[in-house]
C-alpha positions as CSV (number, residue, x, y, z in Angstrom):
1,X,72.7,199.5,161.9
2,X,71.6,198.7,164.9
3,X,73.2,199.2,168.2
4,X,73.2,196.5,170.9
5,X,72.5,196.5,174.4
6,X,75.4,197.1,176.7
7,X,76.5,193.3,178.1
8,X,76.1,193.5,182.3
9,X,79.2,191.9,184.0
10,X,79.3,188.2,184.5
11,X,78.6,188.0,188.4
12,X,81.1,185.4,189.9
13,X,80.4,183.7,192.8
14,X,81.7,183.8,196.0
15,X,84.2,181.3,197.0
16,X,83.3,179.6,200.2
17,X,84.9,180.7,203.7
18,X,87.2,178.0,204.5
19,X,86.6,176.3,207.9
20,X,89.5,177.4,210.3
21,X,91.5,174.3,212.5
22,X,89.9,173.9,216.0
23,X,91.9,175.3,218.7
24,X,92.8,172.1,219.6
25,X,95.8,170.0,217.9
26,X,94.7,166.1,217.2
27,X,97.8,164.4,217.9
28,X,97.9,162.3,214.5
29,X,100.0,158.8,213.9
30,X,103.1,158.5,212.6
31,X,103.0,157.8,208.9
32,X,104.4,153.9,207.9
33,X,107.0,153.7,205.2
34,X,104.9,151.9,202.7
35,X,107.6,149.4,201.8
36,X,110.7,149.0,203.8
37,X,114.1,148.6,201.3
38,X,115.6,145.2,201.6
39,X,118.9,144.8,202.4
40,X,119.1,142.1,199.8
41,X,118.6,142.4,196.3
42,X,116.5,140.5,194.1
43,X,118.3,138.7,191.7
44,X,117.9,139.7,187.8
45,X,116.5,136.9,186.0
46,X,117.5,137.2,182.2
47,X,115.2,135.0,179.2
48,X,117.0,133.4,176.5
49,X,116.5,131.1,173.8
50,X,118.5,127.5,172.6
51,X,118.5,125.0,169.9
52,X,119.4,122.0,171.0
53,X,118.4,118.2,169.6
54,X,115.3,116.0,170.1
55,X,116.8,113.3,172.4
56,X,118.1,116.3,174.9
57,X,114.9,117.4,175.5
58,X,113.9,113.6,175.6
59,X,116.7,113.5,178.5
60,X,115.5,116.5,180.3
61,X,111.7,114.7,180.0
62,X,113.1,111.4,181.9
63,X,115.2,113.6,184.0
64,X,111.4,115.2,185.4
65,X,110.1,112.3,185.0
66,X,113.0,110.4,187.8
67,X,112.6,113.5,189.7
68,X,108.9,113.5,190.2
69,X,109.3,109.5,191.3
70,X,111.3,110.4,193.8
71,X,108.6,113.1,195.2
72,X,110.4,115.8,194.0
73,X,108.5,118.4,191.3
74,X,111.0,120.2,189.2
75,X,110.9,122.7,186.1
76,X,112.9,122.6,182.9
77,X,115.3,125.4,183.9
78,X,115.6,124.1,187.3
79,X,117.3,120.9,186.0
80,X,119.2,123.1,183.3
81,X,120.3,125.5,186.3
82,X,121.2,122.5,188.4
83,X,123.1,120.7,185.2
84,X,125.4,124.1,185.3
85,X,126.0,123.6,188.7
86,X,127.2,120.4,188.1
87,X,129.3,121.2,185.3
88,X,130.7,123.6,187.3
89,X,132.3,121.8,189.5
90,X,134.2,119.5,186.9
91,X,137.6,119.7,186.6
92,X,138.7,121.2,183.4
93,X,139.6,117.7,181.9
94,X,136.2,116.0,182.9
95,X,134.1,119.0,181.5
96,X,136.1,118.5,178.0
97,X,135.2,115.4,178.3
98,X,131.5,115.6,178.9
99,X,131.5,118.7,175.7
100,X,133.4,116.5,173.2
101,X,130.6,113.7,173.5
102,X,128.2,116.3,172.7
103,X,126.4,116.4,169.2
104,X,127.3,119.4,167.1
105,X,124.0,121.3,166.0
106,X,123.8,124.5,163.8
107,X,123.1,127.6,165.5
108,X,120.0,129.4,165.2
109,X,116.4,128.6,164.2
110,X,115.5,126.1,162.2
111,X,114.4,126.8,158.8
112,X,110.2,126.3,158.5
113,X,109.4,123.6,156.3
């Protein structure tokens, strides 16, 4: 057996003096709130997803298509959103009225073929 040398101590380094504040005090600017709260809220925007026949979306293609004649450009859901708005103001008999001349569809997807 043979014996080994003793180990010397790891030598650590000195950590470096930190650098003291001048006498003077630099008047610093006040900090900006990054983003200022709203008072208003954003409104929560929720996806969903409809069956509905091939001459309704037909409709809601001449519907654009009147629209953007007129100068105005307009989006599917905007013409569904103002359709609802519409509706909404029907009396209860008209709105029957405009749901029984609707065409009954099947709920769901449609099966692949």
């Amino acid at each position: 057996m043979t014996k080994s040398a003793p180990r010397k101590p790891v030598a650590r380094k000195a950590a470096p003096a930190r650098k003291t504040a001048p006498a003077k005090a630099v008047a610093k600017p006040e900090k900006k709130h990054k983003k200022e709260k709203k008072s208003e809220s954003k409104v929560k925007v929720v996806r969903d997803s409809f069956t509905m026949p091939q001459a309704d979306y037909d409709l809601i293609a001449a519907l654009k298509l009147k629209a953007l004649q007129s100068g105005l450009h307009v989006k599917k859901s905007e013409l569904l959103r103002a359709s609802l708005q519409a509706l909404s103001k029907l009396t209860v008999a008209q709105l029957k009225r405009a749901l029984s001349g609707l065409e009954k569809i099947k709920t769901g997807r449609p099966k692949k073929v």
